[in-house]
C-alpha positions, 0 to 999 in steps of 0.5 A, a space after each residue: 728591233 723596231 722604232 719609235 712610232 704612233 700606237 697602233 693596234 695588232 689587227 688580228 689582235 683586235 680581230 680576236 678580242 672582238 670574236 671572244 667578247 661576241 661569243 660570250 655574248 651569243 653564249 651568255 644571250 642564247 644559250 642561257 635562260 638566266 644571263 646572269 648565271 654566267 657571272 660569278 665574282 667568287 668563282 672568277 677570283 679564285 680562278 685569278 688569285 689562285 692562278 696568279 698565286 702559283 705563277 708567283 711561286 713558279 717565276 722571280 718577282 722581275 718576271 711576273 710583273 713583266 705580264 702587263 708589258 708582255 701584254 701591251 706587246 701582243 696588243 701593240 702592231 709591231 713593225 721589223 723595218 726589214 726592208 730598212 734594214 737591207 737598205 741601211 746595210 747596202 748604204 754602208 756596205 757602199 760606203 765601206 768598199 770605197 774605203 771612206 771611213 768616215 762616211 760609213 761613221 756619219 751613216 752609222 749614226 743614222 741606223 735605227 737598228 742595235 744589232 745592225 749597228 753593233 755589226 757595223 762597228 765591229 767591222 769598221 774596228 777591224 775585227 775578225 770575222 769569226 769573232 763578229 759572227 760569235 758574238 752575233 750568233 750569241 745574241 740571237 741565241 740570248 734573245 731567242 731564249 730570253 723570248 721563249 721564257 716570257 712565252 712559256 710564262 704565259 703557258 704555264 698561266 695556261 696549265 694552272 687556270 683549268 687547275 683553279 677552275 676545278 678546286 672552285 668546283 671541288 669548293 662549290 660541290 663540297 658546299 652542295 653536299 652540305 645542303 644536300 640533305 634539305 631536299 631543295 632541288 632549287 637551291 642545290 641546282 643553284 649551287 651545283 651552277 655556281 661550282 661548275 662556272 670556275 671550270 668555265 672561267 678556268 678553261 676560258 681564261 686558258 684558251 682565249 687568253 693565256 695560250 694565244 698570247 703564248 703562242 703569239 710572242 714565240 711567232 713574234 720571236 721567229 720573225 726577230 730572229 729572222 731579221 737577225 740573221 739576216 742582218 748577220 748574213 749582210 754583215 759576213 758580206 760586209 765583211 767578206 767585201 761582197 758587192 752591195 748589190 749581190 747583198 741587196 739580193 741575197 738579203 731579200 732571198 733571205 728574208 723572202 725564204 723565211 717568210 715562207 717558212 714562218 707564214 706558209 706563204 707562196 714560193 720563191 718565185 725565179 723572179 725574185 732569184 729563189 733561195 740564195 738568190 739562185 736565179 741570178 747566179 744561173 743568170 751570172 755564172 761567172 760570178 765568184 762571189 757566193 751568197 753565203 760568205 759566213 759558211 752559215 745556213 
């Protein structure tokens, strides 16, 4: 769903990694006499490899190594092209009602979008509308769940780091008890610092990393499954031979609709036609053209 285009970074991805890094900073600067106390090697590799270890046992090989791409997308400032899509399907929907086959061909070729793309076709090659909107529907339904895996890896990341972080304590106060009969309130306040930083390393690494990732590829995931069906909804309007600007304005209702309920933003404005595009059917009330040709919400 998106096209080839410079690297950029995710700005509230940016944002956040700033924010983390100078809140170890303050914390490990002014909160400490001994900076130093918060770096232990030990205690972060046991954290890492143990939390590592039990996902390899939990998820296929394929799965796990796709971590690193997972996290090259959360960094990367993807772009949907929604509007490119309104326009390539009202371009070709313009074509399609003027019957020229051909030219709805040539544009085809120009579409950046798959799943645009594969509805298109379909509709040229005639067939039923059922069928297009099944086989649409099936590949949100693929997509939406493929994602959600790879969201829920970075969960179940997020439930073994604390996990880790307290079999390190349980390994440093096991060694604390070994030296406890000495007496030396130094050495064993020492180790004592040592057992805890696992905890430390075990909910930072959970909080700061593992579920912020999660939780940005499923927000990820609702914004391409919106595209999707509105693309779907533009292709039932193909289909259905719906005039390409009601789908012009439709499509934007669409999208405009559930932006809102993805981002909380600000109402459908009468401006904007509201949802469906309701305002321009008060404006138009002779029209029999309804926005929903598929019978879908």
């Amino acid at each position: 769903m998106r096209r080839q285009e410079p690297y950029q970074m995710n700005p509230s991805t940016l944002i956040g990694m700033v924010a983390s890094v100078l809140l170890l900073v303050v914390v490990m600067i002014f909160a400490a006499e001994d900076p130093l106390l918060f770096i232990d090697l030990p205690g972060l590799g046991i954290v890492l490899f143990g939390t590592l270890a039990a996902t390899f046992m939990s998820y296929p090989l394929r799965e796990v190594l796709r971590v690193f791409q997972l996290f090259g997308t959360v960094i990367r400032n993807e772009r949907l092209y929604t509007q490119s899509a309104i326009d390539e399907l009202v371009d070709v929907s313009r074509l399609w009602m003027r019957d020229d086959l051909a030219a709805v061909e040539r544009a085809l070729k120009n579409v950046n979008n798959p799943f645009l793309r594969t509805g298109v076709q379909l509709v040229i090659e005639r067939t039923p509308e059922a069928d297009i909107l099944d086989l649409m529907q099936w590949r949100i339904s693929r997509l939406r769940a493929k994602e959600t895996a790879e969201a829920q890896l970075f969960r179940v990341m997020a439930s073994y780091a604390p996990a880790f972080g307290m079999i390190g304590t349980l390994v440093g106060l096991v060694n604390m008890m070994d030296i406890l009969g000495t007496g030396d309130m130094l050495v064993i306040g020492g180790h004592l610092a040592v057992a805890l930083m696992t905890t430390f390393y075990g909910i930072l690494l959970a909080n700061l990393i593992f579920k912020p990732v999660a939780v940005k590829l499923e927000r990820r995931t609702e914004q391409r499954v919106v595209l999707m069906n509105m693309v779907m909804q533009g292709i039932a309007m193909m289909t259905a031979r719906r005039s390409p600007s009601l789908m012009r304005e439709t499509l934007k209702s669409f999208a405009a609709h559930h932006e809102d309920e993805i981002f909380d933003g600000p109402q459908a404005t009468p401006k904007s036609g509201g949802w469906w595009g309701l305002g321009r059917r008060k404006a138009n009330p002779s029209s029999k053209a309804g926005p929903n040709p598929a019978g879908r919400p």
